[in-house]
N, C-alpha and C positions, 0 to 999 in steps of 0.2 A: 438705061433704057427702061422704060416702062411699057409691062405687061398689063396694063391694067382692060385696056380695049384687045388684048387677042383674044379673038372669041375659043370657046372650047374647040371647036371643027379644025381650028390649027391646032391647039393644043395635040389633040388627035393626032395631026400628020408629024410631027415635030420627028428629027428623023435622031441617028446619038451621035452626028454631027454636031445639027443641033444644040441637042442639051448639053453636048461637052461646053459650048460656047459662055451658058449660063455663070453667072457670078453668085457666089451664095446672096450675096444680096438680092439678086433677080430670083432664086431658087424661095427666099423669105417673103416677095413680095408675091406669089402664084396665091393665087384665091383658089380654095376648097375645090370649085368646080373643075378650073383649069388642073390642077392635080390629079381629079380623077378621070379626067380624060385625057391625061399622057399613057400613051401607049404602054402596052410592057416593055417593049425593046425600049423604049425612052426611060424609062423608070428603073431600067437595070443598068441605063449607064451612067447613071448619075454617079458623081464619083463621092467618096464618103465624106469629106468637107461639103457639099452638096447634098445629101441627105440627113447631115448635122445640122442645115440650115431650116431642112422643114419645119413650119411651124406645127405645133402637136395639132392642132386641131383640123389640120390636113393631114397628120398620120392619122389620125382617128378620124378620117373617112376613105381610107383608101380601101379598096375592092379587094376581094379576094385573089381575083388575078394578078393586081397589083404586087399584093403582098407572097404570093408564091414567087413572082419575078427577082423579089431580089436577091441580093447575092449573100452568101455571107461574111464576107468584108465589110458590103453596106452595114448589116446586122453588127458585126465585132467593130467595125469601127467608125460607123458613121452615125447609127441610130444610137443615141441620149436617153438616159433614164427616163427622162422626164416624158418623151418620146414615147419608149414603150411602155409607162404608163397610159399614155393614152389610148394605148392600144383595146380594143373591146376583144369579149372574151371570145365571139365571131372571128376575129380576126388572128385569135392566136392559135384558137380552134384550127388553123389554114398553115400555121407554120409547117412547111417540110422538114422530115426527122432530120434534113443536112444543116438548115437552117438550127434549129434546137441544139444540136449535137456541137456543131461547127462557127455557128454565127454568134450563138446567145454567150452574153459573157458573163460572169459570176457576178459584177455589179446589175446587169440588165436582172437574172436572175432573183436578187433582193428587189429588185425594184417592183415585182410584180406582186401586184396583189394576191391576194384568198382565191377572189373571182379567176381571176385570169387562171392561175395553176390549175385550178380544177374544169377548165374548160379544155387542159391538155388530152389529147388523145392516149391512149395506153401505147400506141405508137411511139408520141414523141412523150412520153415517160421512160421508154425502154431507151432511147439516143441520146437522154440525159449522161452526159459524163458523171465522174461520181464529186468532182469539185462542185459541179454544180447543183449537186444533190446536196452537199457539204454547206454550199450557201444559202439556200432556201431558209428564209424564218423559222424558226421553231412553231409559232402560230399563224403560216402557210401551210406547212406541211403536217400538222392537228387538222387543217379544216380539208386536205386533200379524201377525196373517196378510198374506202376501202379497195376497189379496183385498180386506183391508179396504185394504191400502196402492194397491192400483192402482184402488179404489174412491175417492179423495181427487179434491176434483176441480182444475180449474189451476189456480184462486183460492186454494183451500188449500193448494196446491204451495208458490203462487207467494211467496204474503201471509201462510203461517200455518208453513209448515216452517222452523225457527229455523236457522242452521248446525249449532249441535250437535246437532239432530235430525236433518240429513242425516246428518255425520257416522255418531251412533248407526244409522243403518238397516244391516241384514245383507247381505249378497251377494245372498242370495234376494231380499229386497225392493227393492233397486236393480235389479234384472233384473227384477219385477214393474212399472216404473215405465210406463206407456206412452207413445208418442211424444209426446202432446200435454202431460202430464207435464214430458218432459224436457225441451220447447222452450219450457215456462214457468219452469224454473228460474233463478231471476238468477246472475251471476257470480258473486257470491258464495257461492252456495250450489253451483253448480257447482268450484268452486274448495275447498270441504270434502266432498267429494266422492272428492278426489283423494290 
């Protein structure tokens, strides 16, 4: 079937009868527009072979509403690296700490850019698990703000900060480190440090 003439005002009404009906094919052919005006309720039922099929440059205009709406299974297993790179740093600005915590997976995690990490909330830096603190690039996690780095909490110090991610951190961010911080570091990591 071709969507190419549904105007956005159905897109709109499309109910998650509807969208379950979609084939990733029909999900790959939605033009920018028609995506951002499917509903929330329609955009959270997309199932995750159907949100694997957006094209990036329909993730990278979805709404902020949009992007609270979905699930985190959409996140773990529908949204593609390549996906959440597209994502603007607006947009991830928007992610809910369930989402972060729950949805984001250690590959999505590599995938993102300098930008994006440092547009995280000191919120969804604290719902970061510590694997996914463990995967962050070493020069991701250099370019992150001193806030976001003394927002980590001891568990993520302790359990998710790799050595060469101590290593990587900048003079700034080591003096951002706070006491409870430093007294969860293992010797190890104290020891790349040095």
């Amino acid at each position: 079937m071709s969507f190419s003439n549904v105007s956005t005002a159905q897109f709109a009404a499309f109910t998650t009868r509807t969208v379950s009906m979609f084939t990733t094919a029909d999900v790959a052919s939605f033009s920018t527009a028609q995506i951002a005006a499917l509903n929330t309720t329609g955009l959270a039922s997309l199932s995750s072979s159907q949100v694997a099929a957006l094209e990036t440059q329909n993730v990278a205009a979805l709404k902020t509403s949009q992007i609270i709406a979905l699930t985190t299974s959409q996140f773990a297993n529908g949204l593609t690296t390549d996906q959440v790179q597209a994502f603007g740093t607006g947009q991830v600005a928007a992610f809910t700490t369930n989402q972060v915590a729950n949805g984001l997976t250690t590959d999505q995690i590599v995938a993102l850019g300098s930008a994006q990490l440092i547009a995280l909330t000191t919120a969804q830096v604290v719902a970061l698990g510590t694997a996914q603190v463990a995967a962050m690039e070493t020069g991701d996690l250099a370019a992150l703000k001193t806030s976001q780095i003394a927002a980590f909490t001891t568990n993520q110090v302790a359990n998710g900060l790799t050595t060469d991610e101590i290593v990587a951190l900048t003079t700034a961010q080591v003096s951002s480190l706070t006491t409870a911080q430093v007294i969860a570091l293992g010797t190890a990591q104290v020891a790349a440090m040095e």
